[in-house]
Predicted model as a PDB file, atoms N, CA, C, CB and O in Angstrom, pLDDT in the B-factor column:
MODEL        1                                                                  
ATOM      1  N   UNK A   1     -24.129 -11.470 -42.972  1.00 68.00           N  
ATOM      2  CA  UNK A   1     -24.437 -12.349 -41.852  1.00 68.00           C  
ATOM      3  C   UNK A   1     -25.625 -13.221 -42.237  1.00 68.00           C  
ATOM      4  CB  UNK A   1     -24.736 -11.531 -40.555  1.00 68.00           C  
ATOM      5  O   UNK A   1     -26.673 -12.689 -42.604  1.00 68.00           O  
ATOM      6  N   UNK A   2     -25.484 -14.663 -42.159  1.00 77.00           N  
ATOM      7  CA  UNK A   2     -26.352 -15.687 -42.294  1.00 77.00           C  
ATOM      8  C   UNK A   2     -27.700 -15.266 -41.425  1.00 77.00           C  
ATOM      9  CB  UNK A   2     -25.630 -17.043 -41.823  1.00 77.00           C  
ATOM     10  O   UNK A   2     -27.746 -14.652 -40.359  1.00 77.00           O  
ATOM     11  N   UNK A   3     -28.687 -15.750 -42.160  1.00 85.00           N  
ATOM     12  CA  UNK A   3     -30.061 -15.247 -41.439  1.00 85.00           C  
ATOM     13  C   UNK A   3     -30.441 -16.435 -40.762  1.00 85.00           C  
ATOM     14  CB  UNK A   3     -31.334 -14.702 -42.457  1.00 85.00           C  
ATOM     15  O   UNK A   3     -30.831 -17.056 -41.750  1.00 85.00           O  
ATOM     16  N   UNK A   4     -30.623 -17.237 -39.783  1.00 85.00           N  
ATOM     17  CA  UNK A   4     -31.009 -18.284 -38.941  1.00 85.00           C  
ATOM     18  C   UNK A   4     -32.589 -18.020 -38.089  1.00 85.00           C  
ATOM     19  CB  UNK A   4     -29.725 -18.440 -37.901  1.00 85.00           C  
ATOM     20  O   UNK A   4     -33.139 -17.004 -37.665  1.00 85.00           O  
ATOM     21  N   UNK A   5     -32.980 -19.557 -38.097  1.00 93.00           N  
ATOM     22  CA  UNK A   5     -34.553 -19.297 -37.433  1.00 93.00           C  
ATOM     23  C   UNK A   5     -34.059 -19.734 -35.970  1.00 93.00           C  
ATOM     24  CB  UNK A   5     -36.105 -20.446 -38.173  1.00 93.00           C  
ATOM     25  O   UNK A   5     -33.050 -20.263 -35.504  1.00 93.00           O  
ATOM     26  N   UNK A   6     -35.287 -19.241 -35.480  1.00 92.00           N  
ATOM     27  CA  UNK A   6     -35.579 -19.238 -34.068  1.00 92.00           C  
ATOM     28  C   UNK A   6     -34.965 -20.505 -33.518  1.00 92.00           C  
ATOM     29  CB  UNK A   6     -37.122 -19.150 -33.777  1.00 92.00           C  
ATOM     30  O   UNK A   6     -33.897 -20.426 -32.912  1.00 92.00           O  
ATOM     31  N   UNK A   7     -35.484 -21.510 -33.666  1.00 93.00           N  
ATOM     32  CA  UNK A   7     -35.124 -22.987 -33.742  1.00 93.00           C  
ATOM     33  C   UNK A   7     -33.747 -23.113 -33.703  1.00 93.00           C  
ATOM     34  CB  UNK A   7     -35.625 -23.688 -34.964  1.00 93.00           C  
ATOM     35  O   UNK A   7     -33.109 -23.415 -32.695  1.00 93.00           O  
ATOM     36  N   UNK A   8     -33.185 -22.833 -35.041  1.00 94.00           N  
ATOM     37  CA  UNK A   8     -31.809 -23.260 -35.135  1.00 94.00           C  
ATOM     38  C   UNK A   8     -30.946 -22.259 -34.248  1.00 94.00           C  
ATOM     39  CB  UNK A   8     -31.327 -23.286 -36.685  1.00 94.00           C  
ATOM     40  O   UNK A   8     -29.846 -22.605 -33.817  1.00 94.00           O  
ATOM     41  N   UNK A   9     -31.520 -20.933 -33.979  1.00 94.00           N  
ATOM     42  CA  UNK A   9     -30.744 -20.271 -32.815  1.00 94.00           C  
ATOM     43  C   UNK A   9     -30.493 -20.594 -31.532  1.00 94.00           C  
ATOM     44  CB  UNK A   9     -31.153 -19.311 -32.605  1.00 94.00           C  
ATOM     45  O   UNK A   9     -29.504 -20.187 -30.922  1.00 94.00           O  
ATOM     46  N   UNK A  10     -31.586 -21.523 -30.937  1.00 95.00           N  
ATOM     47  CA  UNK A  10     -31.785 -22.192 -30.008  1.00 95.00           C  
ATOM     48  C   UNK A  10     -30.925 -23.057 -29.965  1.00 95.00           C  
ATOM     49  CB  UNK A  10     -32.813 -22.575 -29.940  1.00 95.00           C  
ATOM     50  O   UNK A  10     -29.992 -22.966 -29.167  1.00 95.00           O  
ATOM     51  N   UNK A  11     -31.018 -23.814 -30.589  1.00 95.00           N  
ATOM     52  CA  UNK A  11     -29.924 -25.209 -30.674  1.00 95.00           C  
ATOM     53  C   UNK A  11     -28.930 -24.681 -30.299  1.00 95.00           C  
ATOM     54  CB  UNK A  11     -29.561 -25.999 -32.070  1.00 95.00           C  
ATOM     55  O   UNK A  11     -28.319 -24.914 -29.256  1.00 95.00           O  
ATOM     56  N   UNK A  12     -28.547 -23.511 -31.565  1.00 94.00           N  
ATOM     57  CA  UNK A  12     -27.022 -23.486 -31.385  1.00 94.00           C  
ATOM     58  C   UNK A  12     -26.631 -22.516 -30.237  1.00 94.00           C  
ATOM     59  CB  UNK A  12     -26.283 -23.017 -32.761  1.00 94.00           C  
ATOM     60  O   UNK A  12     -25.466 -22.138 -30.121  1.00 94.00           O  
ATOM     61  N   UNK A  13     -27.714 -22.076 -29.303  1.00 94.00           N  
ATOM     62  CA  UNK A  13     -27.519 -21.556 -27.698  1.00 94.00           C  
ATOM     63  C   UNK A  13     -26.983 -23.191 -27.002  1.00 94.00           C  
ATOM     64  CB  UNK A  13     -29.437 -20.798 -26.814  1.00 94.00           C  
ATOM     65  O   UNK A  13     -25.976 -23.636 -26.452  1.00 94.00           O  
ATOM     66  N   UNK A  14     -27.673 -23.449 -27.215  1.00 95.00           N  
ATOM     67  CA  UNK A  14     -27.722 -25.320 -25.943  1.00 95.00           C  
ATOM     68  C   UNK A  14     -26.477 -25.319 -26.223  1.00 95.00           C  
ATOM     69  CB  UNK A  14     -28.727 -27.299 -26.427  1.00 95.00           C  
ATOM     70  O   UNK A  14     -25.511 -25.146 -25.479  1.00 95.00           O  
ATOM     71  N   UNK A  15     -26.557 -25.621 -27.896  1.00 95.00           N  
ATOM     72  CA  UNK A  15     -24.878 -26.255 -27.713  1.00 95.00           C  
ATOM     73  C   UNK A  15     -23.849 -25.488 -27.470  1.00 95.00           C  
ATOM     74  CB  UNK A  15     -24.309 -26.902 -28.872  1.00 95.00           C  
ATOM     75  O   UNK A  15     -22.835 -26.173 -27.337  1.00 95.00           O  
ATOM     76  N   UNK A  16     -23.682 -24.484 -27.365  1.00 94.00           N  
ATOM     77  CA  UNK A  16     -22.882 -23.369 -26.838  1.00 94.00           C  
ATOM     78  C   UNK A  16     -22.408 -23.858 -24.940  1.00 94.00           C  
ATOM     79  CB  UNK A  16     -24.069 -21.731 -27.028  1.00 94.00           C  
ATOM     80  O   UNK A  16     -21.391 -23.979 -24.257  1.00 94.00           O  
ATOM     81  N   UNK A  17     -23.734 -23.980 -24.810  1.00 93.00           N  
ATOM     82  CA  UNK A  17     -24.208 -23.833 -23.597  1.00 93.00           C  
ATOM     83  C   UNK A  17     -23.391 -24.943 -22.748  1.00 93.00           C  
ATOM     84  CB  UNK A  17     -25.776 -23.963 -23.604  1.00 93.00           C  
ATOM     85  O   UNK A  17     -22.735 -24.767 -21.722  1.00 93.00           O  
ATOM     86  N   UNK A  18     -23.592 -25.997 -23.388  1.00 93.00           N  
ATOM     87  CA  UNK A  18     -22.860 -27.476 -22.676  1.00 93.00           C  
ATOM     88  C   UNK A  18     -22.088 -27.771 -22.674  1.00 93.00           C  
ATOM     89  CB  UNK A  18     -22.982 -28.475 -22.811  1.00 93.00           C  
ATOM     90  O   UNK A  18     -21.829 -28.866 -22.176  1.00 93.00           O  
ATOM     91  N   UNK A  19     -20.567 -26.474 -23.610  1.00 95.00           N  
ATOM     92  CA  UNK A  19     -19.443 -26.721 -23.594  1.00 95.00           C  
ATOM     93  C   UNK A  19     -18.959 -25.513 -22.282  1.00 95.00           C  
ATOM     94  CB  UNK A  19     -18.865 -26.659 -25.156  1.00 95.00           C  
ATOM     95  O   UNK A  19     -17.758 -25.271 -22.156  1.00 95.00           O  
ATOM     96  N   UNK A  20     -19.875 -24.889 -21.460  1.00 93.00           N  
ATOM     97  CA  UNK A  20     -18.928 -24.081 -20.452  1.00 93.00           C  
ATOM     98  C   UNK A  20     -19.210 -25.023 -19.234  1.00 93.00           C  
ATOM     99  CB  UNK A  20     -19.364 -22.273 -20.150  1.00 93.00           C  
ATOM    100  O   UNK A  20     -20.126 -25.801 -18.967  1.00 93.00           O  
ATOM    101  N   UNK A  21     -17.938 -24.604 -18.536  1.00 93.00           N  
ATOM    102  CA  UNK A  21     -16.902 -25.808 -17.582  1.00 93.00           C  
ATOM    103  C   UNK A  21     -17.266 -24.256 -16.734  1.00 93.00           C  
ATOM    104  CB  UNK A  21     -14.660 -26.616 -18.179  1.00 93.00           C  
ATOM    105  O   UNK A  21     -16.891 -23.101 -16.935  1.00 93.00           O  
ATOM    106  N   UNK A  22     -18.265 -24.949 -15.618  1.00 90.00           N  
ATOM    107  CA  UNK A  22     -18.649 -24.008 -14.407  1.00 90.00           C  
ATOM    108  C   UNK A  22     -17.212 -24.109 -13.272  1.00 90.00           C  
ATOM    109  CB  UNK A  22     -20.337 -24.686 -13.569  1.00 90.00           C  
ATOM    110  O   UNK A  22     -16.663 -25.211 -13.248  1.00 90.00           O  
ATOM    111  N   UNK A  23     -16.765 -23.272 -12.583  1.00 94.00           N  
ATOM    112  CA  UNK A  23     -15.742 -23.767 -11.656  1.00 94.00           C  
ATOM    113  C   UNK A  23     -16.802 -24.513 -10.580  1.00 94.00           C  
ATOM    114  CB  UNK A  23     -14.681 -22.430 -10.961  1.00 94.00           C  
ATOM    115  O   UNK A  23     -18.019 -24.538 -10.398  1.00 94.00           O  
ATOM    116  N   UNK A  24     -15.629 -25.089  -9.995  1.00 97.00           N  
ATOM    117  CA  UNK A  24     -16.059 -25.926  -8.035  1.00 97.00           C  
ATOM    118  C   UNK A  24     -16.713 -24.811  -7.493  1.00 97.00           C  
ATOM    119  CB  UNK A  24     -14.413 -26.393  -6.617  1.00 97.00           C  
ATOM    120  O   UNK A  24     -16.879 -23.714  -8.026  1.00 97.00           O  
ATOM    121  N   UNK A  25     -17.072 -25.193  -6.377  1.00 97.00           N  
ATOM    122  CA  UNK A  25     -17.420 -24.403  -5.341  1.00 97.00           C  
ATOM    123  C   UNK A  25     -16.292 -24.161  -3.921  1.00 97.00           C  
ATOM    124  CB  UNK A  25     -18.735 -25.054  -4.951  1.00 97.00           C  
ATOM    125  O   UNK A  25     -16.352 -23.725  -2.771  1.00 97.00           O  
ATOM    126  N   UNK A  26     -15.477 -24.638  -4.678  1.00 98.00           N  
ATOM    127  CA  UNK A  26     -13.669 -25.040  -3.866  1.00 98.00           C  
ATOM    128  C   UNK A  26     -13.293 -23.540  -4.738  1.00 98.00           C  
ATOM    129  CB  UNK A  26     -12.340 -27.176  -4.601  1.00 98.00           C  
ATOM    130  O   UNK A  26     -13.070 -22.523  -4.081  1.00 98.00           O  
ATOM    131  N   UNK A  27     -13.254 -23.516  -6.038  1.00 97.00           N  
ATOM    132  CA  UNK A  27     -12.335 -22.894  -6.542  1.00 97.00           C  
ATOM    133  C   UNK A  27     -13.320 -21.424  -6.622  1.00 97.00           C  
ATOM    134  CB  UNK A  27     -11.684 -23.667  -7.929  1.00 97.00           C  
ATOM    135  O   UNK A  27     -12.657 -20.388  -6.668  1.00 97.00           O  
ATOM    136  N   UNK A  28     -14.740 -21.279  -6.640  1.00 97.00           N  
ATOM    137  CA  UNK A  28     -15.654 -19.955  -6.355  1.00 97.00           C  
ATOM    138  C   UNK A  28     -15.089 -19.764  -4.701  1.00 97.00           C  
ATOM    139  CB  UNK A  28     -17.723 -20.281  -6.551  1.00 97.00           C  
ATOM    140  O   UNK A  28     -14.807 -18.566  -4.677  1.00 97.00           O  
ATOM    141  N   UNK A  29     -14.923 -20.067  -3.953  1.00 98.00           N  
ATOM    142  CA  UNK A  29     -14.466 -19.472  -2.755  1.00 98.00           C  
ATOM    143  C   UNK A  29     -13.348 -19.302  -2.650  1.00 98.00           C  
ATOM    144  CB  UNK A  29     -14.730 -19.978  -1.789  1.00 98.00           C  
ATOM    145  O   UNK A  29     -13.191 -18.722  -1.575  1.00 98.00           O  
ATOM    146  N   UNK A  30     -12.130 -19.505  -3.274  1.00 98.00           N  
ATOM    147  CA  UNK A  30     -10.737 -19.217  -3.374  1.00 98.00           C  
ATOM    148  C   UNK A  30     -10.712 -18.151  -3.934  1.00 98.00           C  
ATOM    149  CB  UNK A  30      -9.927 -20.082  -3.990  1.00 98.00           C  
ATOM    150  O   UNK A  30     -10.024 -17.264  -3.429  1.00 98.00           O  
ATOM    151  N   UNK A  31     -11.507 -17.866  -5.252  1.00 98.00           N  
ATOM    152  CA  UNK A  31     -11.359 -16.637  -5.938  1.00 98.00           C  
ATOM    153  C   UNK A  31     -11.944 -15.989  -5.301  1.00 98.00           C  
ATOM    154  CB  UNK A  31     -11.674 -16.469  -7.146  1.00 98.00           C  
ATOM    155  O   UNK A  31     -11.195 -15.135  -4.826  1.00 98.00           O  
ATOM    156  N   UNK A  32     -13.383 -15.822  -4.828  1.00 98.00           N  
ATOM    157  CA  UNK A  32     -13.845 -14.867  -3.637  1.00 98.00           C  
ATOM    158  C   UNK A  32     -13.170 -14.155  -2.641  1.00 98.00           C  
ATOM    159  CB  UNK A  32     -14.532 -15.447  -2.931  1.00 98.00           C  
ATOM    160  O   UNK A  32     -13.228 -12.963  -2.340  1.00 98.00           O  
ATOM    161  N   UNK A  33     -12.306 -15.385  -2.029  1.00 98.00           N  
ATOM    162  CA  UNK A  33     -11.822 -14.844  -1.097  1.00 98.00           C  
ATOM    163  C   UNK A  33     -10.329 -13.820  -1.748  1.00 98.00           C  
ATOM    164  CB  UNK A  33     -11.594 -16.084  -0.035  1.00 98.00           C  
ATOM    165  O   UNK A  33      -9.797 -12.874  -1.168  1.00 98.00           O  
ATOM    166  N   UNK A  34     -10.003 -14.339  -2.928  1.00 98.00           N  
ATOM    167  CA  UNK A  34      -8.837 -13.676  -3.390  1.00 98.00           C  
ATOM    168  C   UNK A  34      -9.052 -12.104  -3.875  1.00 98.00           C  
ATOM    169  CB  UNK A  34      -8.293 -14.537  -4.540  1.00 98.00           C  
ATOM    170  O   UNK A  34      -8.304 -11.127  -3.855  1.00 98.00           O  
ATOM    171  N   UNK A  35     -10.285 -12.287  -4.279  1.00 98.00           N  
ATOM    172  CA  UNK A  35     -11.053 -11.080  -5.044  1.00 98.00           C  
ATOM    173  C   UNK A  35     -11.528  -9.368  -3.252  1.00 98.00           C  
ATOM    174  CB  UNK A  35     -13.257 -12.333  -6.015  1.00 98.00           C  
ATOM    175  O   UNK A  35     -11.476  -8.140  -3.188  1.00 98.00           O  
ATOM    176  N   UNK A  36     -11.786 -10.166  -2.592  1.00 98.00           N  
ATOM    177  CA  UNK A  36     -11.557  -9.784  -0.958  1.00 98.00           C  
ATOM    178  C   UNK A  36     -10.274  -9.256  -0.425  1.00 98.00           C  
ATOM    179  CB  UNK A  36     -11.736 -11.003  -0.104  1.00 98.00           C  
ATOM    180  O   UNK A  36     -10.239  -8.046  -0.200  1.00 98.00           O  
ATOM    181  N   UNK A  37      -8.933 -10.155  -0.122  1.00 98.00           N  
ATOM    182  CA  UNK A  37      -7.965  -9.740   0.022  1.00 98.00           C  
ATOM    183  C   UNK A  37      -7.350  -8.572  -1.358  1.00 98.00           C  
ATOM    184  CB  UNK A  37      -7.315 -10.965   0.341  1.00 98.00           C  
ATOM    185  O   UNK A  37      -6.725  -7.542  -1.107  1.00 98.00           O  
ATOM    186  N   UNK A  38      -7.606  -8.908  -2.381  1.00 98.00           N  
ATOM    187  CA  UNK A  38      -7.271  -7.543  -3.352  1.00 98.00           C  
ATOM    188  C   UNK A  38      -7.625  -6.121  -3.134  1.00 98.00           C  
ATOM    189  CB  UNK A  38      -7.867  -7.694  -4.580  1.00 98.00           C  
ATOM    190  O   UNK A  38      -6.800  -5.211  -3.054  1.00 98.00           O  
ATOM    191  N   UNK A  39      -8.835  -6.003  -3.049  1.00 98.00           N  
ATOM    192  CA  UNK A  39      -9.918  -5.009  -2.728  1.00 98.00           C  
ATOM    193  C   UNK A  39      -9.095  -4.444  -1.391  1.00 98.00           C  
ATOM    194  CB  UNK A  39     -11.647  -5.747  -2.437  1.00 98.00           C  
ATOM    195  O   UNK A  39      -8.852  -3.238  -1.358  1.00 98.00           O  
ATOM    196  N   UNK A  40      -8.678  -5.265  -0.327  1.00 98.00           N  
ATOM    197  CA  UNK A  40      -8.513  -4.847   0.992  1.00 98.00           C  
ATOM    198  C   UNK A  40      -7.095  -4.004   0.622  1.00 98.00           C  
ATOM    199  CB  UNK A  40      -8.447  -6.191   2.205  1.00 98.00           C  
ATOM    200  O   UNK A  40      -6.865  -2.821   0.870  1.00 98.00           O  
ATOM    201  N   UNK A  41      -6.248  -4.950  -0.026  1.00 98.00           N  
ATOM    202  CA  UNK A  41      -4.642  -3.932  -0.311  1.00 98.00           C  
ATOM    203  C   UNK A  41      -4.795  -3.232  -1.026  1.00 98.00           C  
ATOM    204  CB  UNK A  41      -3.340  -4.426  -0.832  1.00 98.00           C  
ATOM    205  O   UNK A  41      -3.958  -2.330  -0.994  1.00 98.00           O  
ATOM    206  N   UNK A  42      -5.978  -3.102  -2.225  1.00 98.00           N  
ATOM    207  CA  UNK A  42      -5.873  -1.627  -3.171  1.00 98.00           C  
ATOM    208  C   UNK A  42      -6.633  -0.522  -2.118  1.00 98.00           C  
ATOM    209  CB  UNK A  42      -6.916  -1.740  -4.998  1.00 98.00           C  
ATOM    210  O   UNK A  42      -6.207   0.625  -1.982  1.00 98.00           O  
ATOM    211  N   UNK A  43      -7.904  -1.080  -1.349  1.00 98.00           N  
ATOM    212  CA  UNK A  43      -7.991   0.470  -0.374  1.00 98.00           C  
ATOM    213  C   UNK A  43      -7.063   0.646   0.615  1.00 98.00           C  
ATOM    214  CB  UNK A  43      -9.335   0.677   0.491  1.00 98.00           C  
ATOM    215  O   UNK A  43      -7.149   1.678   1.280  1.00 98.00           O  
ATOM    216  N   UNK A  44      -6.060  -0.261   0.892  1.00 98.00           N  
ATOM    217  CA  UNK A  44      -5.111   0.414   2.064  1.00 98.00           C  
ATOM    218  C   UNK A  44      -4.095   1.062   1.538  1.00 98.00           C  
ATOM    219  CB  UNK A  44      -4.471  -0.538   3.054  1.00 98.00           C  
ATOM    220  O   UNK A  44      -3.507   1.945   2.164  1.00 98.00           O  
ATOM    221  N   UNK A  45      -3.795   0.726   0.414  1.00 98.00           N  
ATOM    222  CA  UNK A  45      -2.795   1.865  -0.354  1.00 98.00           C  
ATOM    223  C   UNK A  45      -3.344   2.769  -1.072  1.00 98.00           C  
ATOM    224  CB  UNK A  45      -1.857   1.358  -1.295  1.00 98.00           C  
ATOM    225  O   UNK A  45      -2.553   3.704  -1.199  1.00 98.00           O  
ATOM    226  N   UNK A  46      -4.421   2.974  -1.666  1.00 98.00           N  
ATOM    227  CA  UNK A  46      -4.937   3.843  -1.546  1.00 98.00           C  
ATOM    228  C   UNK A  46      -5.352   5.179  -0.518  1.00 98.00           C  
ATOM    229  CB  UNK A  46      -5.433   3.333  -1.841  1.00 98.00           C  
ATOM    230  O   UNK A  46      -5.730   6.320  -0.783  1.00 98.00           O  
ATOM    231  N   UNK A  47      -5.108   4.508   0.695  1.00 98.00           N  
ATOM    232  CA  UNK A  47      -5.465   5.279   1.836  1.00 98.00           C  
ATOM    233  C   UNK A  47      -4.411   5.808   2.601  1.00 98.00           C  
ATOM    234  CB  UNK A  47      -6.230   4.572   2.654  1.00 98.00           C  
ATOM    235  O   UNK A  47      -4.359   6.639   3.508  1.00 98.00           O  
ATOM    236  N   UNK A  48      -3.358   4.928   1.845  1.00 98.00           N  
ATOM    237  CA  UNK A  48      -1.931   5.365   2.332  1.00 98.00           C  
ATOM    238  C   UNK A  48      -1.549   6.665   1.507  1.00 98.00           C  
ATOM    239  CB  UNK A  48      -0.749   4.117   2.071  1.00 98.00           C  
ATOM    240  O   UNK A  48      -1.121   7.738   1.930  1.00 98.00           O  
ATOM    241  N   UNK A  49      -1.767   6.348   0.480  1.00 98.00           N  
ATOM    242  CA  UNK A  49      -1.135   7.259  -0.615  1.00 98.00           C  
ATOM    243  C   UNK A  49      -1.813   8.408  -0.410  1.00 98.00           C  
ATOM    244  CB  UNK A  49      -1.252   6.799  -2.131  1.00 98.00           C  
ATOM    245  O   UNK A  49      -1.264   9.452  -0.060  1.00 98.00           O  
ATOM    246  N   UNK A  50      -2.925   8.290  -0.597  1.00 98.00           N  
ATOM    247  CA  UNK A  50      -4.409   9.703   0.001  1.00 98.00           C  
ATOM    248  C   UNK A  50      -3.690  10.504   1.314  1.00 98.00           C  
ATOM    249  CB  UNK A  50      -6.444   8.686   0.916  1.00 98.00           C  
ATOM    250  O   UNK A  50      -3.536  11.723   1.234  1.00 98.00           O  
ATOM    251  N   UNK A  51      -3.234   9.727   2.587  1.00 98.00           N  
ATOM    252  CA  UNK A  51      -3.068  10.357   3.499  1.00 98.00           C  
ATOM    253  C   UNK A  51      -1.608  10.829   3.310  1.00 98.00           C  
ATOM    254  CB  UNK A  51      -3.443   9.664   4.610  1.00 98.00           C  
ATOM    255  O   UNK A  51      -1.397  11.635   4.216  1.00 98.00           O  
ATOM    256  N   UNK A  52      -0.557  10.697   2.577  1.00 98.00           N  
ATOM    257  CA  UNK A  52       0.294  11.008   2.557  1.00 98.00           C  
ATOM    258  C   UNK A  52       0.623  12.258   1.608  1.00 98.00           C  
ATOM    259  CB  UNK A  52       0.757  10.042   2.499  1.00 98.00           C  
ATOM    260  O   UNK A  52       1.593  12.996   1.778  1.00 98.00           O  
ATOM    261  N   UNK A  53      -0.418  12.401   0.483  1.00 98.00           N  
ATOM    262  CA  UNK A  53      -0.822  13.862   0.212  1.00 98.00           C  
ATOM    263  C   UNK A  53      -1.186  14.272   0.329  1.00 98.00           C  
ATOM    264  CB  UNK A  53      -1.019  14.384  -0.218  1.00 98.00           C  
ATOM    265  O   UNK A  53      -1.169  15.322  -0.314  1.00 98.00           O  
ATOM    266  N   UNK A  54      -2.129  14.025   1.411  1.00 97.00           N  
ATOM    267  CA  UNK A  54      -2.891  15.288   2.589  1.00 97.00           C  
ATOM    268  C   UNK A  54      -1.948  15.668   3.054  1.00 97.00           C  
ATOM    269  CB  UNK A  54      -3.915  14.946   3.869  1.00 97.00           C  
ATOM    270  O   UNK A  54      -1.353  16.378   2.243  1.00 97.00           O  
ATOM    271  N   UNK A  55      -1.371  15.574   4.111  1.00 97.00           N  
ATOM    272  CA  UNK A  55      -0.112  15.826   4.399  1.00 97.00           C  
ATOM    273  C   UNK A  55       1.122  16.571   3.737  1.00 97.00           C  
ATOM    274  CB  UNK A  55       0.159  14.874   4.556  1.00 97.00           C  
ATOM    275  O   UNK A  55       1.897  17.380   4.246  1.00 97.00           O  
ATOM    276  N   UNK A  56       1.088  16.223   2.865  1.00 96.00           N  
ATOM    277  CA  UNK A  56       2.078  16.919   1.966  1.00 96.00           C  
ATOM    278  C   UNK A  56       1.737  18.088   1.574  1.00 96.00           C  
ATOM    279  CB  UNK A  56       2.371  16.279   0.855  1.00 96.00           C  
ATOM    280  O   UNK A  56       2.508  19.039   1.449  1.00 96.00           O  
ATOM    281  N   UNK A  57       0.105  18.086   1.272  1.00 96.00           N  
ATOM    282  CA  UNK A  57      -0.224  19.669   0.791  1.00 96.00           C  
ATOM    283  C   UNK A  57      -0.614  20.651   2.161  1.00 96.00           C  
ATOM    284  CB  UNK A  57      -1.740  19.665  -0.395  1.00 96.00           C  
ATOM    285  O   UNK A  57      -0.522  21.877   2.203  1.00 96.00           O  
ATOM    286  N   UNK A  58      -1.081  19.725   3.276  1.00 96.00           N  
ATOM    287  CA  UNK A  58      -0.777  20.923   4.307  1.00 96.00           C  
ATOM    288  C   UNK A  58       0.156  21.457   4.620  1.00 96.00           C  
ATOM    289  CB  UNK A  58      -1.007  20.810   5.280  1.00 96.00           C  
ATOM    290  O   UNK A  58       0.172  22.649   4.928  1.00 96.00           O  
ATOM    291  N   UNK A  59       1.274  20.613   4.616  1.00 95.00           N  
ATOM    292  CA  UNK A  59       2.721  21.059   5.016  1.00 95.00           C  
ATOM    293  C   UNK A  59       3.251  22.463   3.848  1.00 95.00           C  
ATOM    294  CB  UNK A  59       3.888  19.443   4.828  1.00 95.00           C  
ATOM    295  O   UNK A  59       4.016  23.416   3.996  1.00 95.00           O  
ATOM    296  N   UNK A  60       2.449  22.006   2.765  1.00 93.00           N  
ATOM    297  CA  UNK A  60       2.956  23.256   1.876  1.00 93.00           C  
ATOM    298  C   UNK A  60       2.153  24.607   1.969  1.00 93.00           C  
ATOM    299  CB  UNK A  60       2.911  22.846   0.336  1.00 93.00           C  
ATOM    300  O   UNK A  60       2.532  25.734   1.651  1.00 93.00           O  
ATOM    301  N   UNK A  61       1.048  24.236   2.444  1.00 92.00           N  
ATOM    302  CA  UNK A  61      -0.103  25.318   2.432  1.00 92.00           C  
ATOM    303  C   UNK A  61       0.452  26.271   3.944  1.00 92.00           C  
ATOM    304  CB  UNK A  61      -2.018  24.408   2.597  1.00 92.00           C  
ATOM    305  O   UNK A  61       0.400  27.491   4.098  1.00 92.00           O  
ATOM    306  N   UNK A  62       0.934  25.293   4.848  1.00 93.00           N  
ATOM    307  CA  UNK A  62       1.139  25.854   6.036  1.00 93.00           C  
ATOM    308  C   UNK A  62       2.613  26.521   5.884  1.00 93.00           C  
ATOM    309  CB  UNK A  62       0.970  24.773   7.194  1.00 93.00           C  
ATOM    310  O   UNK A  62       3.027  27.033   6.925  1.00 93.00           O  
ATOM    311  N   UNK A  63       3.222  26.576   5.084  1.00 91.00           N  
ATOM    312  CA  UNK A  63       4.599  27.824   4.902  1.00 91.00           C  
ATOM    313  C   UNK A  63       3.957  28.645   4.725  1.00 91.00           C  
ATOM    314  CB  UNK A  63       5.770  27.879   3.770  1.00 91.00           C  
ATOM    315  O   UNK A  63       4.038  29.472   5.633  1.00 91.00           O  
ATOM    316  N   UNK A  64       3.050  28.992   3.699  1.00 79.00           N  
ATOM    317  CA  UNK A  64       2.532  30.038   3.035  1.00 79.00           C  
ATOM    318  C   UNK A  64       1.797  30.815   4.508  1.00 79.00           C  
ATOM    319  CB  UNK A  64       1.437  29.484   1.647  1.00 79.00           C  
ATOM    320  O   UNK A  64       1.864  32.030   4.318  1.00 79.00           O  
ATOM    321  N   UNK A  65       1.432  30.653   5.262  1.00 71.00           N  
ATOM    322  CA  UNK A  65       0.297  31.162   5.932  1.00 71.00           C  
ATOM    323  C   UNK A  65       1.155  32.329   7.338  1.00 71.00           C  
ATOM    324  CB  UNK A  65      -0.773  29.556   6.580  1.00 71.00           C  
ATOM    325  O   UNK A  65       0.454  32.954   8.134  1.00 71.00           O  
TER     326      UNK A  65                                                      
ENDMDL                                                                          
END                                                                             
């Protein structure tokens, strides 16, 4: 690995730097909000699935008893 000074590390941060393409603030609240509705259907099926093997193992626990 090439050994580089301080200086030239710098530079080649900036120029790194001025080629990233920030999104809108149109398209940060679309994904927000998309990132929101995801979250909401993975805990409701999650909570589906959870309650439906609760259930399942009482129903089995409760023969036994």
């Amino acid at each position: 690995m090439a050994k580089v000074t301080p200086g030239a590390f710098i530079r080649q941060v900036r120029q790194e730097a001025s080629k990233v393409t920030w999104p809108t603030r149109k398209e940060t609240l679309i994904t927000t909000g998309m990132v929101f509705v995801m979250v909401f259907l993975a805990s409701s099926f999650f909570f589906l699935v959870d309650f439906g093997i609760q259930r399942i193992v009482k129903l089995i626990l409760s023969l036994g008893a």
